[in-house]
C-alpha positions, 0 to 999 in steps of 0.5 A: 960721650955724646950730648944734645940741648934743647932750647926753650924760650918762655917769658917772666917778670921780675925785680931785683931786690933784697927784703932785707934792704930799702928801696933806696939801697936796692935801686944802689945796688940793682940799679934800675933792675930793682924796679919791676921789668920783665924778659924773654928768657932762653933756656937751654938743657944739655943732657949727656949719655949713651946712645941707646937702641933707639939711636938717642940719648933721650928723646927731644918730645921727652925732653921737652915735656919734661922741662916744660912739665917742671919749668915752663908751666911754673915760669912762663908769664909769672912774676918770678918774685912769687915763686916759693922758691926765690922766696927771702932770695933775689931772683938773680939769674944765677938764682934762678938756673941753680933752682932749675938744674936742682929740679931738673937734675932730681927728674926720674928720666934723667937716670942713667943720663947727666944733665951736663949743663943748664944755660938760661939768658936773661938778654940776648948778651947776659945768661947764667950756666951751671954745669954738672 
């Protein structure tokens, strides 16, 4: 089985925390992420399947309209901790690739193709995956 990624990058702010903790307990457990920072985010989308008569899996430019339709125009300069979707949750990096393979796994073009992996860095040496 043949599989292709695309790679995208968008930036975020965030902080770690818990409503159910104080300050304090969020600083011990988050450290200095508990304080409000942002980040460059890599994002990168596998997606496996047949070759069809086109000679592709799926088209990059469908690819990358998809993600950033679904992704990118929610995440690029937000405050990741207003989103809906981190509401009563940490905006984790692990968090935040589940919520992404959810919405991403759930799009019509994927029919017929699997969504193999998503991978998102939160630092160049730091990142979270989830593979299907």
């Amino acid at each position: 089985m043949l599989s292709i990624t695309k790679e995208f990058r968008f930036d975020a702010a965030h902080k770690l925390m818990r409503e159910d903790l104080t300050d304090e307990e969020n600083l011990s457990l988050y450290g200095k992420c508990a304080k409000f920072h942002g980040h460059t985010y890599v994002l990168q989308v596998t997606v496996t399947g047949e070759v069809d008569a086109s000679g592709m899996i799926i088209n990059f430019t469908e690819l990358k309209r998809l993600v950033k339709e679904l992704i990118l125009n929610r995440y690029d300069h937000a405050n990741l901790n207003e989103l809906a979707e981190y509401k009563g949750i940490p905006v984790t990096a692990e968090n935040m690739v589940r919520y992404i393979y959810k919405t991403l796994s759930e799009a019509p073009v994927f029919e017929g193709l699997t969504l193999k992996e998503v991978r998102l860095y939160e630092t160049p040496d730091s990142w979270a995956s989830i593979t299907g």
